[in-house]
N, C-alpha and C positions, 0 to 999 in steps of 0.2 A: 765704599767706606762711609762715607756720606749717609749714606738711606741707611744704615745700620746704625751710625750714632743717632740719627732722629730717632729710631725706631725703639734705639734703646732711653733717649731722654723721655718719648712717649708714654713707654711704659713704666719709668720711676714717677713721673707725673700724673699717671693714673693712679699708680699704686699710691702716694703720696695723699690723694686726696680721697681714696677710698678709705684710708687707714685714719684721718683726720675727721673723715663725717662718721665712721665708727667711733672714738672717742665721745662725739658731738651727744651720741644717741645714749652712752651708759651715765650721764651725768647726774641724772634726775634722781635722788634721793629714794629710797624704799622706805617709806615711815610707817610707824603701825598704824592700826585702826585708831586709837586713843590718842596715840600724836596729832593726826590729821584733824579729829574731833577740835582735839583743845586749841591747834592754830584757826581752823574753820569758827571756833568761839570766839576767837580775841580778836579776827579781821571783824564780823561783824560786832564786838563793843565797838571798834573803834568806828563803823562806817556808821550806826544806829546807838549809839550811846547807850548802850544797854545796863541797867540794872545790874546788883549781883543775882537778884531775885532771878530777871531774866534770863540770865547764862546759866545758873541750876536748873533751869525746863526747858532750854535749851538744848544746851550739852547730851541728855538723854537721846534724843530726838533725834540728832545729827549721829550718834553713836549707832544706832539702831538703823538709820539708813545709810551709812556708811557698811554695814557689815551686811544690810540688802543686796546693797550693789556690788560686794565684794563674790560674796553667792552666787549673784546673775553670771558675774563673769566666768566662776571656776563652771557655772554648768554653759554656759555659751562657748568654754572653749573645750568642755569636754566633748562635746557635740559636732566642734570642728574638728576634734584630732579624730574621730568618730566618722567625717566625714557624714554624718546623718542630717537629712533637712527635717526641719517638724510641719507635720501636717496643718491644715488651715485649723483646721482646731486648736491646737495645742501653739499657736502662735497669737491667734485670738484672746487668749485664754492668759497668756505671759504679758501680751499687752495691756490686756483690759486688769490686769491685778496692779504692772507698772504707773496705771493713770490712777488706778482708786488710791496707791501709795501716794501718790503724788496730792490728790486730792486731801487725801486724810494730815499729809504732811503741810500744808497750805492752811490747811482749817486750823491747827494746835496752833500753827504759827501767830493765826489772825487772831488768836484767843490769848497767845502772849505778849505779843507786841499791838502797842499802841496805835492809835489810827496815821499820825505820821511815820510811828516807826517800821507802818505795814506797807503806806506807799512807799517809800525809800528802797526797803525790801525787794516788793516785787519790780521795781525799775533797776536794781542791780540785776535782779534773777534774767530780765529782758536783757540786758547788757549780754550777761555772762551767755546768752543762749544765743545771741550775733555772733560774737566772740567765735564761739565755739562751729557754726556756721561757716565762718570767713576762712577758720585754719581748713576745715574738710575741705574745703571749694579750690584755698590753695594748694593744699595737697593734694589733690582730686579725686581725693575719698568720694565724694556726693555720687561723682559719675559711675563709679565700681560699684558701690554699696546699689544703687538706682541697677545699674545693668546685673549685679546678682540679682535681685529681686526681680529680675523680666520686666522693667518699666522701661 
């Protein structure tokens, strides 16, 4: 009688906390593309004091890589339900196009913001790229993504 009530408080306290860290995970807001832009605009006025001038050449900029990155994903997971890996070409070639965005997206940057407002800038972007670091390492994404890749 005994090992049967443990076995069944066990299992409502499994079931209990699997049902509570599913809630945990549907929390996160779905916002559009445009949403995201105009909050991503008003974090930075507020952290770089930006101009209105600035936020109008902004705004575009953010918009446009926001709907990049949105792209990347629907074909990066069309590819896993696909089960298809890409060839060292065609992985070379998605990378080397992600850095020249990034490069091209850094340059407009440095052309609209001010020379304090471009270091502040790039010491968030270093922030935000620890940040981002720290969560895979706790969740131990680094180690899976490293072992998919054969390293």
């Amino acid at each position: 009688m005994k090992k049967t009530a443990s076995i069944l408080l066990l299992l409502f306290a499994f079931t209990f906390t699997t049902q509570a860290q599913q809630k945990k995970r549907n929390k996160k807001p779905n916002f559009s593309i445009e949403q995201r832009t105009e909050l991503a605009v008003k974090r930075m006025t507020l952290a770089l004091d930006l101009s209105d001038k600035q936020q109008d050449e902004i705004k575009p900029l953010l918009m446009a890589q926001a709907q990049d990155r949105k792209a990347a994903m629907k074909k990066r997971k069309a590819l896993r339900d696909e089960e298809k890996k890409l060839s060292a070409d065609e992985l070379f070639a998605m990378k080397n196009q992600q850095l020249e965005a990034k490069i091209e997206f850094k340059n407009k940057m440095k052309d609209i913001l001010k020379a304090e407002q471009f270091e502040k800038f790039e010491k968030m972007a270093k922030k935000r790229k620890q940040k981002w670091k720290q969560m895979l390492k706790r969740k131990g994404m680094k180690k899976r993504m490293g072992n998919r890749r054969g390293r």
